[in-house]
N, C-alpha and C positions, 0 to 999 in steps of 0.2 A: 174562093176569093170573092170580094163583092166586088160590084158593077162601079161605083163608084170611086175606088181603089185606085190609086193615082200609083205612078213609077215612085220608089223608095227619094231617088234624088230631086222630084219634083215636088215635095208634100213640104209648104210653109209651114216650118215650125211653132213660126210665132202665131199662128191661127188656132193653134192647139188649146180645146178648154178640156175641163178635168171631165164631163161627161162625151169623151170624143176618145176614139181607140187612138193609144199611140202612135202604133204602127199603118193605119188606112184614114185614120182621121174622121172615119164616119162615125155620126151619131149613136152614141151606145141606149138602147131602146131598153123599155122595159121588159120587153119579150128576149131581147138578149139576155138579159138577168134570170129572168125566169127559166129560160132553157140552159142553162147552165153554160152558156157560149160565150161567157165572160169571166174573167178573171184579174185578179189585180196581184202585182206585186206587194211583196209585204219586208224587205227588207231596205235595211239603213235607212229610213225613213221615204223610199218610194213608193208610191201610194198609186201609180198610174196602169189606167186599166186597160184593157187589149183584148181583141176579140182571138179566142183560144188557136184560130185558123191565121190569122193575121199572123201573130207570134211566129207559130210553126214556121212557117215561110223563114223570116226574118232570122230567125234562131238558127237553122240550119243552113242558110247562108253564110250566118257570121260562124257557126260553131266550123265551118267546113272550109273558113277562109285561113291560108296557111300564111304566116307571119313571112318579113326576110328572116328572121333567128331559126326557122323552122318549126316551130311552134305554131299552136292551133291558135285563135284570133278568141277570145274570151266573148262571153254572150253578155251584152250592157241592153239595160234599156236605152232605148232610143231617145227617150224626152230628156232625162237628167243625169244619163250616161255611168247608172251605178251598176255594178256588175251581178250579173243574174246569177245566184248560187247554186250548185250541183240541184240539192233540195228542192229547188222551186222550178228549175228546170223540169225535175222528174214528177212532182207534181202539178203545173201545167200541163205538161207534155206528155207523160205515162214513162213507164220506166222502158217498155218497148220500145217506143219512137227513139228514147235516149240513147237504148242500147245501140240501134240500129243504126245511128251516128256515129258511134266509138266505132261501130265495123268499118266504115265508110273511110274513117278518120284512118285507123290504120289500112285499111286498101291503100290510101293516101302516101302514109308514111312508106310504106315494105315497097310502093311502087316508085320510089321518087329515095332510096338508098340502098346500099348494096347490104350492108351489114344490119338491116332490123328484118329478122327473119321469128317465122312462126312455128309454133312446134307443130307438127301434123297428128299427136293425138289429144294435146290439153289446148287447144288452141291460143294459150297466152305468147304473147309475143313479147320479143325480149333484143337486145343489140348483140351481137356476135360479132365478132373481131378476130380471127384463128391467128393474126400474127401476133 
């Protein structure tokens, strides 16, 4: 995380220019670009860019936030709140980091209901009901 990096509910939105990370609001440098520590959104016309480390945080908060319906909290960007797609996730992020979420995610689910249970040797998890 960087030093300058302010709490999520503390960051003025409307201070946000388009060379400034969405998510910590610090100046996105040319050396950010050059080390590949930057990345941009490229869907439904969000163009806002974010430092790769910022993201991660952000995304795994929201991907890890469980809704009241019980459902997982969908990953938006934070400036113009259009929703991050599996795709862009997994590319930002690697498909490792992703996977490592969905485990997390069901930890989640199989610990918090009685009927979403796992197989113990294909590991896919599924709802079970026996009555």
């Amino acid at each position: 995380m960087r030093e300058e990096e302010k709490k999520e509910d503390d960051i003025d939105m409307s201070a946000y220019s388009m060379n400034c990370c969405v998510y910590c609001m610090a100046e996105i440098t040319d050396a950010d670009q050059s080390t590949g520590a930057v990345q941009m959104f490229l869907a439904e016309g969000c163009f806002h860019q974010f430092h790769i480390e910022c993201f991660r945080t952000y995304a795994k908060k929201q991907l890890l936030t469980k809704l009241p319906s019980g459902d997982f909290a969908e990953c938006r960007c934070r400036k113009c709140n259009t929703i991050v797609q599996a795709d862009d996730l997994r590319e930002a992020l690697g498909q490792e980091w992703l996977q490592n979420i969905r485990e997390q995610q069901t930890k989640i689910l199989m610990a918090n209901s009685d009927d979403i249970v796992q197989c113990p040797n294909c590991q896919d998890v599924f709802s079970f009901n026996p009555s």
